[in-house]
C-alpha positions in Angstrom: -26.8 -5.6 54.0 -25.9 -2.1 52.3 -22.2 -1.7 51.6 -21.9 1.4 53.8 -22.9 0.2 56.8 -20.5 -3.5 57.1 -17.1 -2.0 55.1 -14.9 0.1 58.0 -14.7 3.8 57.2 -11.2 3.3 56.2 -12.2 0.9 53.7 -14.6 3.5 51.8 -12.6 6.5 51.7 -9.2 4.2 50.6 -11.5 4.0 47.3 -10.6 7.3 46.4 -6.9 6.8 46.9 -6.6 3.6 45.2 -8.0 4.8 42.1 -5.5 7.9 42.4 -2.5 6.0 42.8 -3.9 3.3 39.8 -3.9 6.6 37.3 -0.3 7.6 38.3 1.1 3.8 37.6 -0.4 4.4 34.7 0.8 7.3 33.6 4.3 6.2 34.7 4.2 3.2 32.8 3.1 5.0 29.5 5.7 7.6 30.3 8.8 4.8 30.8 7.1 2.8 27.5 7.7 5.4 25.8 11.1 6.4 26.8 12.1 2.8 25.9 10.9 3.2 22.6 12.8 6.6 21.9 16.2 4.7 23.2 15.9 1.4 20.4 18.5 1.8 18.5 17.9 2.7 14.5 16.2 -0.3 12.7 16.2 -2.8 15.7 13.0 -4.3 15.8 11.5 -2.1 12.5 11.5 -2.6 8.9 12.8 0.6 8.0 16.1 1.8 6.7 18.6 3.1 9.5 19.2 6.8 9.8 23.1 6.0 7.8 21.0 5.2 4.7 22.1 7.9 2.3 25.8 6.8 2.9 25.0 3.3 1.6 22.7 4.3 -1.0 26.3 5.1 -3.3 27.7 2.4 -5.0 30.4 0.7 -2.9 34.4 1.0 -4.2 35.4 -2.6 -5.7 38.7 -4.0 -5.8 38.9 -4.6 -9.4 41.7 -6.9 -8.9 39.5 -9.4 -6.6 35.9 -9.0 -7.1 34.4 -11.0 -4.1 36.9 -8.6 -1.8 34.4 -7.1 0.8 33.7 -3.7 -0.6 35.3 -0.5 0.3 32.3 1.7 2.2 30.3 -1.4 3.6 30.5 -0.1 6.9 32.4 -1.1 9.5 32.5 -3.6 13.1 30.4 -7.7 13.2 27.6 -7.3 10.4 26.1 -8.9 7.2 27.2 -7.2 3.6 24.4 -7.6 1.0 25.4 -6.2 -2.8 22.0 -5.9 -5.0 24.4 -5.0 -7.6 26.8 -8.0 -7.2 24.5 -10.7 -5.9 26.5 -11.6 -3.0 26.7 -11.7 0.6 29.6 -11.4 3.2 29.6 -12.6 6.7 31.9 -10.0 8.5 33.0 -10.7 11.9 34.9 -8.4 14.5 37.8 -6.9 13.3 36.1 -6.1 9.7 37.6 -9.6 8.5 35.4 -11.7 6.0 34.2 -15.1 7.7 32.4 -16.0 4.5 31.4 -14.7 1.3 29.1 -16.1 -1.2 27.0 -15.8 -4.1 23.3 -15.5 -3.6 20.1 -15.7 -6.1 17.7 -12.7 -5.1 14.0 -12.6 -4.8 12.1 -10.1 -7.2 11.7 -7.4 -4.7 15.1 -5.7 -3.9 15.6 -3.9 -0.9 17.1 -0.4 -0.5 20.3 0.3 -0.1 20.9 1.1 3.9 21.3 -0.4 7.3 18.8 -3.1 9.1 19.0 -5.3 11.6 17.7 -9.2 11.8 14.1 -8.9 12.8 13.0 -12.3 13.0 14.3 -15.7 11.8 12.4 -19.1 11.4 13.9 -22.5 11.2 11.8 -23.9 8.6 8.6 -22.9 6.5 7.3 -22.6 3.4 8.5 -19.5 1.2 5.5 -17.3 -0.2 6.9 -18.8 -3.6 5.6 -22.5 -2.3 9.0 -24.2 -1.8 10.2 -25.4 1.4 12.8 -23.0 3.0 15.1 -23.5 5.8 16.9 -20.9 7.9 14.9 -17.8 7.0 17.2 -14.7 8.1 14.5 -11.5 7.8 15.7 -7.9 8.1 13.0 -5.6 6.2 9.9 -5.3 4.3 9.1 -3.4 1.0 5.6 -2.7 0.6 4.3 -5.3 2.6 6.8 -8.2 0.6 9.3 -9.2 3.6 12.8 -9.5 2.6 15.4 -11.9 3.7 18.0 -14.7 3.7 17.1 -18.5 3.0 17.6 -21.5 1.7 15.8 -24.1 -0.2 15.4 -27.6 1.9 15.5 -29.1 -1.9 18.7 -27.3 -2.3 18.0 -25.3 -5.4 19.0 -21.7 -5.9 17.5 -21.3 -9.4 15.6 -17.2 -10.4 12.1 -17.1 -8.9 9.2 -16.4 -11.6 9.2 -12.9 -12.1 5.4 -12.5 -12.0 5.4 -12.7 -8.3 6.6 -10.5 -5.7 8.9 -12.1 -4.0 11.6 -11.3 -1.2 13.7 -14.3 -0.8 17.4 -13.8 -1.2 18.3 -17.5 -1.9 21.4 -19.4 -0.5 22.9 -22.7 -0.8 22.3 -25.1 2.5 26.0 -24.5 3.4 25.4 -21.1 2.9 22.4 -20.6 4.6 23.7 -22.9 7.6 26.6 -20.3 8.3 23.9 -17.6 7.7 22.0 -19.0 10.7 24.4 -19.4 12.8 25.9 -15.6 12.3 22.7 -13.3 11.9 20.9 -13.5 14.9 18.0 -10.8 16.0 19.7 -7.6 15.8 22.7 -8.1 14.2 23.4 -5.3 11.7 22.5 -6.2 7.5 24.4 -3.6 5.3 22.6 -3.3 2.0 24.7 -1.7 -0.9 24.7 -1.4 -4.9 
């Protein structure tokens, strides 16, 4: 039996209105999608430098008379301090007072001075370098190398061959424990010289 002559009248001219009102949900949810997207804030959820990045690209002030001092310049509010320069991480919580510092052993690939967030973390896996990691901690890439915070299940911190490119900013287990705990998706990484 032909459609035309069983469906009500109704039914068949609803057709038209249906696929007129499935267009406009569409186009509303493209439009809010993409309002969304213009309201992340700067480096949540990419891999690229924040918009403060000339500020950190200087190198930080140091207190001369205590070298693992938090550095002058390293922003400011709950966030993670990473020195290229220095080798050395500082956990700061609210207040701009240090939880933790500590001394880190860096991949190969460096980062660029500027503001991230945490992208992504992983509990364990295996580092591209074929060593068993724990507490991964990842706030950028550098052409296509990720970059981030972790520590080796064996407990070793020792240079990484310099013929690969690697990204892993090695911790101790303690260290990378409080890491962990402190840096979770989108909390702010402060890169500086």
């Amino acid at each position: 039996m032909p459609y035309e002559r069983w469906a009500p009248k109704v039914f068949r001219s609803s057709s038209g209105i249906v696929a007129g009102l499935t267009a406009t949900a569409l186009a509303a949810i493209g439009f809010l999608a993409y309002q969304a997207s213009a309201d992340v804030p700067g480096g949540l959820g990419s891999s690229r430098p924040g918009e403060s990045s000339a500020t950190a690209a200087a190198k930080a002030p140091r207190d001369k008379q205590h070298p693992t001092a938090l550095p002058a310049a390293s922003g400011t509010g709950r966030r993670v301090v990473y020195s290229v320069d220095d080798d050395r991480v500082w956990l700061v919580g609210s207040g701009d007072r240090v939880k933790r510092t500590f001394g880190v052993t860096p991949g190969t690939v460096d980062p660029t001075p500027a503001e991230y967030a945490v992208t992504s973390r992983s509990g364990k896996i295996t580092g591209s370098d074929g060593v068993a990691v724990e507490h991964v901690v990842r706030f950028t890439n550098v052409s296509g190398v990720a970059i981030g915070f972790s520590a080796a299940v064996n407990g070793t911190t020792s240079a990484p061959a310099s013929s690969k490119k690697l990204g892993g900013i090695r911790e101790s287990r303690e260290d990378g424990t409080a890491m962990w705990e402190f840096a979770t998706i989108g909390t702010r990484v402060t890169v500086i010289k």
